[in-house]
N, C-alpha and C positions, 0 to 999 in steps of 0.2 A: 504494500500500500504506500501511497505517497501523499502527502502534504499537499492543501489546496492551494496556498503561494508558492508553493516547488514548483507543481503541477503550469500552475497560472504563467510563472516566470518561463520556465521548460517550454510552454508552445508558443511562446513570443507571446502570450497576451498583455506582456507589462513588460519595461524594458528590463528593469531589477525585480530582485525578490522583495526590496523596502516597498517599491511601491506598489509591487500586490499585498505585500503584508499590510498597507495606509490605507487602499480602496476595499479589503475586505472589514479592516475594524472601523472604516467608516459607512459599512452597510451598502456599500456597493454592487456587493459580490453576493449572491445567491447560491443555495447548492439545491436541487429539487426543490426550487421554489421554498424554499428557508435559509433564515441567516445564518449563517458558523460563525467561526473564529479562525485565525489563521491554521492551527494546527491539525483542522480535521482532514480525515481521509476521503481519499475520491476513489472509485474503483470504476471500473468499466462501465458501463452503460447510466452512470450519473448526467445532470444535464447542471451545466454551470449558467448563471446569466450574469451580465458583466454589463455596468448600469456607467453609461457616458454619458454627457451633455446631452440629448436630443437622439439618443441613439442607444437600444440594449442588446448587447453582444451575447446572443446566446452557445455555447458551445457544448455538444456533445462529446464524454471521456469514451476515449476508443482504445489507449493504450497509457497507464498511469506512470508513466518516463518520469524518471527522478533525476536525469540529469538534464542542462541544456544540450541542445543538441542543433543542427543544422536547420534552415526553414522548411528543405523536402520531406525531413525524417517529422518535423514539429507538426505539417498541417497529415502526415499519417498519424497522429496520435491523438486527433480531434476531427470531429464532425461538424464544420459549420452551421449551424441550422438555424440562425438569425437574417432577419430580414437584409434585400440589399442597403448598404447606407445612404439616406440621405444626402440628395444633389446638392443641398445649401450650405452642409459640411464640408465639401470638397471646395469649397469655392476661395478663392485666395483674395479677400477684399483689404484693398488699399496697400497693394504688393507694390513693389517698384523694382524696375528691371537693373540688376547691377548694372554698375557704372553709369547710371544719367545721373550722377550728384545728388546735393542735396534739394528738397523740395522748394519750389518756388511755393511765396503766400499764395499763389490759386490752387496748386496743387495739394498746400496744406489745408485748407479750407477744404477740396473737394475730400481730400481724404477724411477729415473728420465726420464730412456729411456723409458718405456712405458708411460710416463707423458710428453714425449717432447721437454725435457729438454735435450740437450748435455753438457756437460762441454768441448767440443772441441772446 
C-alpha cells in the first residue's frame, strides 16, 4: 500500500510531496468521495478527486507506485476520468511576448482591464 501524497506526488499530480501533503490537509483532496489525511492508503481501484480553482481532477488508482517515476510509466498508474479542462483556464491573459520591453501606460491600462482591475 502507498501513501495518498506519495501516490499524488508519484503520478505528477502535485509537483512535491509538501504540496500534496498542503492541498490534502487543506480539504482538497478526496478519496471515495471522503476527506483523509495525508497518511492514508490508496489501493487499486480507489477514485481520488483533486479540487482546483474552477476545475476537479478526478483520478482513478490503477497501480499504487511509491516511487516517482517517469510521465509514461505515471499516467499507466492512473485512470483519468475527470472532465476535459476548462477553455478559460488555458487562457494566458495579459501575457506579453519576450523581449517587447516594458509596458507602455496603454498597454498597462489594457492589461489591468482585462485582469479586472480599474484604476477609476
Amino acid at each position: 500500500m502507498t501513501r495518498i501524497d506519495v501516490w499524488l506526488w508519484s503520478v505528477r499530480a502535485f509537483k512535491t510531496r509538501s504540496l500534496a501533503t498542503a492541498a490534502i490537509r487543506g480539504g482538497h483532496v478526496r478519496l471515495n468521495d471522503e476527506p483523509v489525511k495525508p497518511a492514508h492508503e490508496v489501493k487499486p481501484g480507489d477514485v481520488v478527486t483533486v479540487r482546483t480553482p474552477g476545475w476537479d481532477r478526478v483520478l482513478k488508482v490503477v497501480d499504487p507506485i511509491r516511487k516517482r517515476v517517469g510521465a509514461k510509466d505515471a499516467a499507466l498508474a492512473m485512470e483519468d476520468l475527470s472532465a476535459p479542462r476548462p477553455e478559460y483556464l488555458n487562457a494566458a491573459v495579459g501575457r506579453r511576448d519576450r523581449g517587447t520591453g516594458r509596458p507602455t501606460k496603454k498597454d498597462r491600462r489594457e492589461i489591468d482591464r482585462l485582469r479586472g482591475r480599474s484604476g477609476a
